[in-house]
KOLKOL-552983 format. One record per atom (N, C-alpha, C): residue number from 1; residue in three letters; z, x, y negated. Coordinates in nm, 2 decimals. Atoms other than C-alpha are relative to their C-alpha. Layout:
<rs>
+-----+-----+--------+--------+--------+
|   n | res |     zz |     xx |     yy |
+-----+-----+--------+--------+--------+
| NUM | ALA |      Z |      X |      Y |
...
+-----+-----+--------+--------+--------+
</rs>
This chain:
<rs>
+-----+-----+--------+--------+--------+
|   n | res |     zz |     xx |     yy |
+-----+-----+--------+--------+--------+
|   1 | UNK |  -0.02 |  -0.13 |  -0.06 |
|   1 | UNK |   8.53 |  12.45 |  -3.60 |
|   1 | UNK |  -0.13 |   0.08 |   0.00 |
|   2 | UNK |   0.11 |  -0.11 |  -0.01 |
|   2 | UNK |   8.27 |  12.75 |  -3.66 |
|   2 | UNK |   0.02 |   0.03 |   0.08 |
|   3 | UNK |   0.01 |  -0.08 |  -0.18 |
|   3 | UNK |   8.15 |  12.89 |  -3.36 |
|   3 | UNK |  -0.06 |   0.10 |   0.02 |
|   4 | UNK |   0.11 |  -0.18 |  -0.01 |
|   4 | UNK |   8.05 |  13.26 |  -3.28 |
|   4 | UNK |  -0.03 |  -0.04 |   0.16 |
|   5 | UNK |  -0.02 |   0.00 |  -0.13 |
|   5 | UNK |   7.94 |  13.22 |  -2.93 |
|   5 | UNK |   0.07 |   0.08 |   0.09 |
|   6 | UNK |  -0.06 |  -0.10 |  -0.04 |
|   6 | UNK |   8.06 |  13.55 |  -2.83 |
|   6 | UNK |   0.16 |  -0.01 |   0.01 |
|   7 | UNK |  -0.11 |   0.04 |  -0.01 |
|   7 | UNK |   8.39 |  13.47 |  -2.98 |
|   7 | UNK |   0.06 |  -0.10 |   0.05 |
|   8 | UNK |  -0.04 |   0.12 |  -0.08 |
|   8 | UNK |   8.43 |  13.16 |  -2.81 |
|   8 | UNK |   0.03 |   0.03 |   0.14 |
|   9 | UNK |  -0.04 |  -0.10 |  -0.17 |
|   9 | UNK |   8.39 |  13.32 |  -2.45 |
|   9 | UNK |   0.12 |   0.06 |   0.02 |
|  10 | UNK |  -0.10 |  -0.04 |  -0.03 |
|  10 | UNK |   8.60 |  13.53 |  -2.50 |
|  10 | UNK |   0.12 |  -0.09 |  -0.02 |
|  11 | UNK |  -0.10 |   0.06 |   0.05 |
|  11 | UNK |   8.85 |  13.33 |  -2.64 |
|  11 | UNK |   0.06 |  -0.17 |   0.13 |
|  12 | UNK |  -0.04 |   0.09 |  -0.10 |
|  12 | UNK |   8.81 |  13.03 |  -2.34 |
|  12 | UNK |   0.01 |   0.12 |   0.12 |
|  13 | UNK |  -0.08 |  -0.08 |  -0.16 |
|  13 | UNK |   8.85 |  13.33 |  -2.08 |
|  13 | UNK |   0.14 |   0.04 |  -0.02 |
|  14 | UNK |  -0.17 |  -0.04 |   0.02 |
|  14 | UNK |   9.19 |  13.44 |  -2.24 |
|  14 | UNK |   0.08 |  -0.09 |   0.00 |
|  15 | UNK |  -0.11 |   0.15 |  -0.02 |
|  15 | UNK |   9.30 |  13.10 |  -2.28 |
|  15 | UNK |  -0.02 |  -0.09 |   0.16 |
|  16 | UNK |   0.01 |   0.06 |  -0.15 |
|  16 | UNK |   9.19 |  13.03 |  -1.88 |
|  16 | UNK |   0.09 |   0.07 |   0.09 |
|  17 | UNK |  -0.01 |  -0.14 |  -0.05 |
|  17 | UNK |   9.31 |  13.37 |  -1.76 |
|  17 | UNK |   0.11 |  -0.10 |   0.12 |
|  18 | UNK |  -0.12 |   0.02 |  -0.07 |
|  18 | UNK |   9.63 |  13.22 |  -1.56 |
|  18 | UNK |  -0.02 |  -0.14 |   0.07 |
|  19 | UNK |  -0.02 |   0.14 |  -0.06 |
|  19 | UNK |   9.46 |  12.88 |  -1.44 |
|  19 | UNK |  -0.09 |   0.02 |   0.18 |
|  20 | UNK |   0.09 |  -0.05 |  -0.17 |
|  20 | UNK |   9.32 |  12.83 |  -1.06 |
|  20 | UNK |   0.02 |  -0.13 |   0.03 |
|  21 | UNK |   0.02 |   0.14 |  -0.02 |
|  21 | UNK |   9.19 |  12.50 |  -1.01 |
|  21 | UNK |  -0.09 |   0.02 |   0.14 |
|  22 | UNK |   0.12 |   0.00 |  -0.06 |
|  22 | UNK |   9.02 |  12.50 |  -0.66 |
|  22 | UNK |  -0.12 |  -0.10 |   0.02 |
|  23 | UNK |   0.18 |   0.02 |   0.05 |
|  23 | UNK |   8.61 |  12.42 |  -0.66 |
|  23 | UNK |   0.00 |  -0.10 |  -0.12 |
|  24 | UNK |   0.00 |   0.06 |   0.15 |
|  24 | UNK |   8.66 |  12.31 |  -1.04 |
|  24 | UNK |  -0.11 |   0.17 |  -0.04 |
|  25 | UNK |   0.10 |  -0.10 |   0.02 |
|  25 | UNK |   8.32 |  12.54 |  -1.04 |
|  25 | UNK |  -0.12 |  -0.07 |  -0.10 |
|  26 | UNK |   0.13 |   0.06 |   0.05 |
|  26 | UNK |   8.02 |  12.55 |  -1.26 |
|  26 | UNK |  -0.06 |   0.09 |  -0.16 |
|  27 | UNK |   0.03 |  -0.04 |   0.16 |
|  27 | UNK |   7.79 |  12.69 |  -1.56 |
|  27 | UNK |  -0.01 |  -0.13 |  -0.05 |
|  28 | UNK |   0.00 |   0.19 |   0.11 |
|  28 | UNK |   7.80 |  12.45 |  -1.85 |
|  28 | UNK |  -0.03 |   0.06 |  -0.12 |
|  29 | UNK |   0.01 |  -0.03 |   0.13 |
|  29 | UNK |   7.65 |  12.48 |  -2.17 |
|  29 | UNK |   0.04 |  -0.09 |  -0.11 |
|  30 | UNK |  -0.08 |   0.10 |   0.11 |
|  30 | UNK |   7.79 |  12.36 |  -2.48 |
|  30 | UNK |  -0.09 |   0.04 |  -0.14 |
|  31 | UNK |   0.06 |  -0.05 |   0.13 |
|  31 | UNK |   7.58 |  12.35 |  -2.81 |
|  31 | UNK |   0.05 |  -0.07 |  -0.08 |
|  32 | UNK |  -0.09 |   0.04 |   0.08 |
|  32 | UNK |   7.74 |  12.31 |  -3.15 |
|  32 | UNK |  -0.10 |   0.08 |  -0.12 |
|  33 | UNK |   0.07 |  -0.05 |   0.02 |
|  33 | UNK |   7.47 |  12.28 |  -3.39 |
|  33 | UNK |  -0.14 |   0.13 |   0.02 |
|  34 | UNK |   0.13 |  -0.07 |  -0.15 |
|  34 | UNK |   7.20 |  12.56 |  -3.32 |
|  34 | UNK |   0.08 |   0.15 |   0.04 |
|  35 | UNK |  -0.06 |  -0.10 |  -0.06 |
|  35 | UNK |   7.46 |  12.80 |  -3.18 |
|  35 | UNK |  -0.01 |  -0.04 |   0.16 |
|  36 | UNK |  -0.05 |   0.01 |  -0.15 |
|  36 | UNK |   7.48 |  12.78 |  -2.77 |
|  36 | UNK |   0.04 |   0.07 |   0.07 |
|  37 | UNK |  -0.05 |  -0.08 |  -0.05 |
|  37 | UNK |   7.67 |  12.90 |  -2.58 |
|  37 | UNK |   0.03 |  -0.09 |   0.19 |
|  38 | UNK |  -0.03 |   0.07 |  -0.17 |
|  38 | UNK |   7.74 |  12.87 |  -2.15 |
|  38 | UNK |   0.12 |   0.10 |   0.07 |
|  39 | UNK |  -0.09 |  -0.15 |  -0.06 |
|  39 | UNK |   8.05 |  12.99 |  -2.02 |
|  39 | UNK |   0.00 |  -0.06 |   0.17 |
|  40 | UNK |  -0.02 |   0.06 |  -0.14 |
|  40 | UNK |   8.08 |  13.03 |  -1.60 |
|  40 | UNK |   0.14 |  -0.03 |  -0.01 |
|  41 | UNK |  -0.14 |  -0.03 |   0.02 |
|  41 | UNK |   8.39 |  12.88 |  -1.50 |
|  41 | UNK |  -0.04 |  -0.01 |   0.18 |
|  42 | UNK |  -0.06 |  -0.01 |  -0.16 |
|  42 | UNK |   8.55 |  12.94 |  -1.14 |
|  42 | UNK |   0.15 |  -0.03 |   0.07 |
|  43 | UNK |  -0.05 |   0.06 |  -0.09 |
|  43 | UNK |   8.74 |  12.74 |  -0.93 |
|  43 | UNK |   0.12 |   0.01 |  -0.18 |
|  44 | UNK |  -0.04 |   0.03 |   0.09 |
|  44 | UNK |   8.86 |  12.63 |  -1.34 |
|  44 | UNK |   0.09 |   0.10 |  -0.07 |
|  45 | UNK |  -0.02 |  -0.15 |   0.05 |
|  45 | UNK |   8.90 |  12.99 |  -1.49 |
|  45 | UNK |  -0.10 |  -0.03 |  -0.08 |
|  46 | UNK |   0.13 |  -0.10 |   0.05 |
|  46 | UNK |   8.63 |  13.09 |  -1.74 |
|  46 | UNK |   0.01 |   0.13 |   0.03 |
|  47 | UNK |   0.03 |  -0.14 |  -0.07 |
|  47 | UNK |   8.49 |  13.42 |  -1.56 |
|  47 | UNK |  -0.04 |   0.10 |  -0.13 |
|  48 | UNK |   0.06 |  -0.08 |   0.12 |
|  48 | UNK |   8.26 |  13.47 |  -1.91 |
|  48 | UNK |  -0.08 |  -0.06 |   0.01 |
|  49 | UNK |   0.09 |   0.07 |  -0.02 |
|  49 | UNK |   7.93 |  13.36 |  -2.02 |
|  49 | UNK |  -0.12 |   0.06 |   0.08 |
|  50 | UNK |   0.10 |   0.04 |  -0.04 |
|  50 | UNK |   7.63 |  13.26 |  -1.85 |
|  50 | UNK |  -0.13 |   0.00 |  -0.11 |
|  51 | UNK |   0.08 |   0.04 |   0.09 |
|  51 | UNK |   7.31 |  13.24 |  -2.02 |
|  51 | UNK |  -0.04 |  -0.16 |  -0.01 |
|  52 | UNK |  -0.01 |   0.10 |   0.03 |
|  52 | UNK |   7.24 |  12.90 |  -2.20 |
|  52 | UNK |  -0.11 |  -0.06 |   0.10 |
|  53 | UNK |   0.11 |   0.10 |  -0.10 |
|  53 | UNK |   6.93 |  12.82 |  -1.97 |
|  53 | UNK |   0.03 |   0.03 |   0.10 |
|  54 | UNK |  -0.02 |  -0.03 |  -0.18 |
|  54 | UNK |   7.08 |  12.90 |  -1.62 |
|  54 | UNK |   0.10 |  -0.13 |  -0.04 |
|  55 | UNK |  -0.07 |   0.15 |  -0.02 |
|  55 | UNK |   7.32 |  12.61 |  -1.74 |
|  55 | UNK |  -0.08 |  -0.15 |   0.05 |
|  56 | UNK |   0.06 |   0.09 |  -0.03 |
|  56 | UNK |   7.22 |  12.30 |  -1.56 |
|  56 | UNK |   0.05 |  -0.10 |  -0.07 |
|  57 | UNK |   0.00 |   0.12 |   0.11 |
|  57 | UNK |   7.40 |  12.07 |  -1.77 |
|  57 | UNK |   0.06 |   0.08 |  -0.17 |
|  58 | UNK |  -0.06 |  -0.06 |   0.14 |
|  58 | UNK |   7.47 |  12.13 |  -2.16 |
|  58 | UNK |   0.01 |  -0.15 |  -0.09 |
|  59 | UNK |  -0.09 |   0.12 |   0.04 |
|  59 | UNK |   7.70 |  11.93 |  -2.38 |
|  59 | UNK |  -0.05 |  -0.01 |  -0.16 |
|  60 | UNK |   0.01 |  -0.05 |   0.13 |
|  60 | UNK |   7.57 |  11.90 |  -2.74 |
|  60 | UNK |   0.15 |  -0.06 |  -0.06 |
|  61 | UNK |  -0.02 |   0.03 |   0.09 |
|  61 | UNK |   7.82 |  11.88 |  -3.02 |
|  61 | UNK |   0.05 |   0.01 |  -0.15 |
|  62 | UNK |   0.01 |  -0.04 |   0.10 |
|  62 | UNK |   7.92 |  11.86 |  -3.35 |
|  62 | UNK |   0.13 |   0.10 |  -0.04 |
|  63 | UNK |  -0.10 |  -0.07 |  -0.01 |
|  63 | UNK |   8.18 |  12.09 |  -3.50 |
|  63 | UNK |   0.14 |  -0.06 |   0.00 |
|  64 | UNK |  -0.09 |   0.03 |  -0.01 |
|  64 | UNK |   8.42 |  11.87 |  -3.59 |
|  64 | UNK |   0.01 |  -0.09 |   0.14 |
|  65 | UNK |  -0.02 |   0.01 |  -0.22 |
|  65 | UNK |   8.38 |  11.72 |  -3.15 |
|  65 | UNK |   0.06 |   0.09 |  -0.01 |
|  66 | UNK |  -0.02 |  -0.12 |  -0.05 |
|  66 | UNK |   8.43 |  12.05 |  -3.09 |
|  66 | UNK |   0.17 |   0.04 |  -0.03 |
|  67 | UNK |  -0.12 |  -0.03 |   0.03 |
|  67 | UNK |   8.76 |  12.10 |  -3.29 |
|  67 | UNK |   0.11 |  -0.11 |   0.04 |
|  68 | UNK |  -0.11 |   0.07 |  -0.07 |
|  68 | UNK |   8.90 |  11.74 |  -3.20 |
|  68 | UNK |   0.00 |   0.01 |   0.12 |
|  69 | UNK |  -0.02 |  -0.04 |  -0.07 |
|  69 | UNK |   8.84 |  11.84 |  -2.88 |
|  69 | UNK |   0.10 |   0.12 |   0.07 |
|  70 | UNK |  -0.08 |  -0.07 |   0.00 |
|  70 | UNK |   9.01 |  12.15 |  -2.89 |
|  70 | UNK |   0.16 |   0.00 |  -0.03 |
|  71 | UNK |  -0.14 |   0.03 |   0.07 |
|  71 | UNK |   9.29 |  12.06 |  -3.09 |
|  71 | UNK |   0.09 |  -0.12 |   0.09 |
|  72 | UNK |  -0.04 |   0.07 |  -0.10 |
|  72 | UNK |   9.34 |  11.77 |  -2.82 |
|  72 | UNK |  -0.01 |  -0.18 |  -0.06 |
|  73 | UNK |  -0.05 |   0.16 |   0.04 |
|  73 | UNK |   9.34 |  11.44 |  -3.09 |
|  73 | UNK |  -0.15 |  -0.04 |   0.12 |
|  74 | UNK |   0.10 |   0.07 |  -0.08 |
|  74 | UNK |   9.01 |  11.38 |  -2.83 |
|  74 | UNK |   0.01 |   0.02 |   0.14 |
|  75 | UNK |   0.02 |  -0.04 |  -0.13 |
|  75 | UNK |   9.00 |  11.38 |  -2.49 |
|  75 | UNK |  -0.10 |  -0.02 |   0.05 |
|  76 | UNK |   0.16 |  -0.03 |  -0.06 |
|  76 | UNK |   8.68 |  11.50 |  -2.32 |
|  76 | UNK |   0.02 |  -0.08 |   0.11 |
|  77 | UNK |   0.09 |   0.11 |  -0.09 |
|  77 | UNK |   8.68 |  11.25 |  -2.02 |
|  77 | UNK |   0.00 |  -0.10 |  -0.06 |
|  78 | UNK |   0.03 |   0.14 |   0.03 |
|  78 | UNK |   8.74 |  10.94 |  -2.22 |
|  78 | UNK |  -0.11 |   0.00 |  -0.09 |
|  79 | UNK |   0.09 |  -0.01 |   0.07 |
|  79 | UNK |   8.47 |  11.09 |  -2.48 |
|  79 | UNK |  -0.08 |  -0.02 |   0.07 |
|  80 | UNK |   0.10 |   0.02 |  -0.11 |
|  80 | UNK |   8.25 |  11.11 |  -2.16 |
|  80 | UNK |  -0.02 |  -0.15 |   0.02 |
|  81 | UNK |   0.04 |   0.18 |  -0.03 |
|  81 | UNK |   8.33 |  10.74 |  -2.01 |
|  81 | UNK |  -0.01 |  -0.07 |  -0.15 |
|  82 | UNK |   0.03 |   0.06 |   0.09 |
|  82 | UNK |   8.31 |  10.63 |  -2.37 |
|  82 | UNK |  -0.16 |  -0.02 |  -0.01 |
|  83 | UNK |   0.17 |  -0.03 |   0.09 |
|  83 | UNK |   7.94 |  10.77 |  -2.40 |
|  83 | UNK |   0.03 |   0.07 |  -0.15 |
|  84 | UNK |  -0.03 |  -0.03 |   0.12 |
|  84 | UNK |   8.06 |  10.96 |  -2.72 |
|  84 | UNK |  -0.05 |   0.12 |   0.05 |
|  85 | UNK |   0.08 |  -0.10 |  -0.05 |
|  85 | UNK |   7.96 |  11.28 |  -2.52 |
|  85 | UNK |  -0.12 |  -0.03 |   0.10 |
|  86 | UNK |   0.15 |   0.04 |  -0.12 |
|  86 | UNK |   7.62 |  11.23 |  -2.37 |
|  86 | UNK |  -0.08 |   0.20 |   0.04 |
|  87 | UNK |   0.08 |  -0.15 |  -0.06 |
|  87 | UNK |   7.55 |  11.59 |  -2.14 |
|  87 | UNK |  -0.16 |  -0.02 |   0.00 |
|  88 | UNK |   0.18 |  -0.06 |  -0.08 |
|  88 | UNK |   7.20 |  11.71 |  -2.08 |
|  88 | UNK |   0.01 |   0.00 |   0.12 |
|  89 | UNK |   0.04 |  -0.02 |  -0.13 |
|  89 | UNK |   7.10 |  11.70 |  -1.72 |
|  89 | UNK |   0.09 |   0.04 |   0.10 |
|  90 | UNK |  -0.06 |   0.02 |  -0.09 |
|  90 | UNK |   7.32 |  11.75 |  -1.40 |
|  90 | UNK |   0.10 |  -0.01 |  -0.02 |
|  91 | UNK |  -0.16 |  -0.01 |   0.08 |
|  91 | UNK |   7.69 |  11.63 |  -1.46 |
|  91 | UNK |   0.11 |   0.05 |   0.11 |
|  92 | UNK |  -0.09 |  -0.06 |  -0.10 |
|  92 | UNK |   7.81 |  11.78 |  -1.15 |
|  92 | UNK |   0.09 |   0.11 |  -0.07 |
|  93 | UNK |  -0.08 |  -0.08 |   0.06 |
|  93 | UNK |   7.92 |  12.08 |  -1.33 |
|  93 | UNK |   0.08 |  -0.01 |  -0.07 |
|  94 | UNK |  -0.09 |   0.10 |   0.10 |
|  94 | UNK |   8.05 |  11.89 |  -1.60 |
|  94 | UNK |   0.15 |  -0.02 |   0.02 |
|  95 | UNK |  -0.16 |  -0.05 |  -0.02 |
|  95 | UNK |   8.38 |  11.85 |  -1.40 |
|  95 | UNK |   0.08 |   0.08 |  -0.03 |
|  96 | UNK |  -0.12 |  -0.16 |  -0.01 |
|  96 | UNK |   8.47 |  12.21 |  -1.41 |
|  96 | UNK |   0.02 |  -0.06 |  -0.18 |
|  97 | UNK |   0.01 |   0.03 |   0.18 |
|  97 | UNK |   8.46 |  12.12 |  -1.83 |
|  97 | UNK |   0.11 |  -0.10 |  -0.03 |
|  98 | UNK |  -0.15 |   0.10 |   0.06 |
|  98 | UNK |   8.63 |  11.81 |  -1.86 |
|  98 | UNK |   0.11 |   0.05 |   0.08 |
|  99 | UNK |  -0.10 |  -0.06 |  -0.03 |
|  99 | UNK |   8.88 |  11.95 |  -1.60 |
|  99 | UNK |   0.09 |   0.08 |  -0.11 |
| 100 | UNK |  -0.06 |  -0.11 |   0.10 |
| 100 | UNK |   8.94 |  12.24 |  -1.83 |
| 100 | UNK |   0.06 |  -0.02 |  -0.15 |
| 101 | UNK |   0.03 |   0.06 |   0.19 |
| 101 | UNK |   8.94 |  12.06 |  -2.19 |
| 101 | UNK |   0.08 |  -0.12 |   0.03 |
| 102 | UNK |  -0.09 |   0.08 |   0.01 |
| 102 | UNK |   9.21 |  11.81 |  -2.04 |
| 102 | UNK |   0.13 |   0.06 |   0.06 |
| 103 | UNK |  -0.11 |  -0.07 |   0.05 |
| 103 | UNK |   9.44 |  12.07 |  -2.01 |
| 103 | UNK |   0.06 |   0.01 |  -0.08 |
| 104 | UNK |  -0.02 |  -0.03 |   0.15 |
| 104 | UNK |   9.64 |  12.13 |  -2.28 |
| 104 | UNK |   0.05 |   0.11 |  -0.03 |
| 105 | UNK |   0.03 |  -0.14 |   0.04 |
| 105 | UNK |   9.76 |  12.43 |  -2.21 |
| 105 | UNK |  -0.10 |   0.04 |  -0.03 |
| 106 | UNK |   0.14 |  -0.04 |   0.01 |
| 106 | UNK |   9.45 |  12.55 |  -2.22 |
| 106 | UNK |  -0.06 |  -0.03 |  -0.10 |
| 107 | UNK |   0.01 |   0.01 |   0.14 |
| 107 | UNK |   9.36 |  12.41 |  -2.53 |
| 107 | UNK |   0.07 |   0.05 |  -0.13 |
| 108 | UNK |  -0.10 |  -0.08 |   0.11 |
| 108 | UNK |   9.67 |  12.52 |  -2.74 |
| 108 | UNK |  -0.05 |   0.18 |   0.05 |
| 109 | UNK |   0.07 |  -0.10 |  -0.04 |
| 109 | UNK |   9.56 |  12.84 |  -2.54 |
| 109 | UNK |  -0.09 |   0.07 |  -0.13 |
| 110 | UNK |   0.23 |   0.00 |   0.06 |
| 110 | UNK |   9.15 |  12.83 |  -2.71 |
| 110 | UNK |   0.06 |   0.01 |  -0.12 |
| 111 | UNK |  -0.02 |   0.00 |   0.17 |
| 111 | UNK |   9.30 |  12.72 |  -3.06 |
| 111 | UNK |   0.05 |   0.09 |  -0.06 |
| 112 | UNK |  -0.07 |  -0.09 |   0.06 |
| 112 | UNK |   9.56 |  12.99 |  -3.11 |
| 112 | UNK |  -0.11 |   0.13 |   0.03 |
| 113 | UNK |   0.08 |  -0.13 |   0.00 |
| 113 | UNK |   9.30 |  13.25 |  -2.98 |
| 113 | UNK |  -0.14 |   0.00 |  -0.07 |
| 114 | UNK |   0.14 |  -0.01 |   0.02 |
| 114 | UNK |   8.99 |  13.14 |  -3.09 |
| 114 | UNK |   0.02 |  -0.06 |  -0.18 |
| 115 | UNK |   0.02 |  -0.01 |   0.18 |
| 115 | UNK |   9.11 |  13.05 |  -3.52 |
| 115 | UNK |   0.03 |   0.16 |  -0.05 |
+-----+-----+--------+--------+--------+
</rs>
């Protein structure tokens, strides 16, 4: 999956718009190659982005992560307890993420708005 960061934002806030997870909070940055991008989420909405260095944790990965991720053949918490996703620095926020990314609405969501 190519990634505009711009277009990504937007595309995880339209595909959040209708969710309300309470304190599933947090900036999170996600890099995918040398694109990054941090979107805030709230109480498991994306609100919009954050800048990549106010993120306290960031997720690197590759595009095709990114796409089995999105597309669902992966699931972001067992990529986590696998160790197949290794975050950068605080994983508290991290929740609000894998929360979000084991959705599936929310994923079929990202995919149809964000190809």
């Amino acid at each position: 999956m190519a990634v505009d960061a711009e277009h990504f934002v937007e595309a995880a806030v339209a595909a959040s718009a209708g969710r309300s997870v309470a304190g599933m909070s947090g900036v999170v940055g996600l890099s995918v190659g040398k694109q990054a991008v941090a979107l805030e989420i709230v109480d498991g909405r994306v609100v919009g982005p954050a800048s990549p260095l106010e993120a306290p944790v960031t997720v690197p990965l590759t595009g095709p992560q990114l796409s089995a991720l999105v597309d669902g053949s992966v699931s972001m918490a067992q990529a986590f307890m696998k160790g197949d996703l290794k975050p950068e620095g605080a994983t508290g926020p991290l929740l609000a993420l894998i929360e979000l990314f084991e959705d599936g609405d929310f994923r079929r969501q990202l995919a149809a708005v964000a190809s």
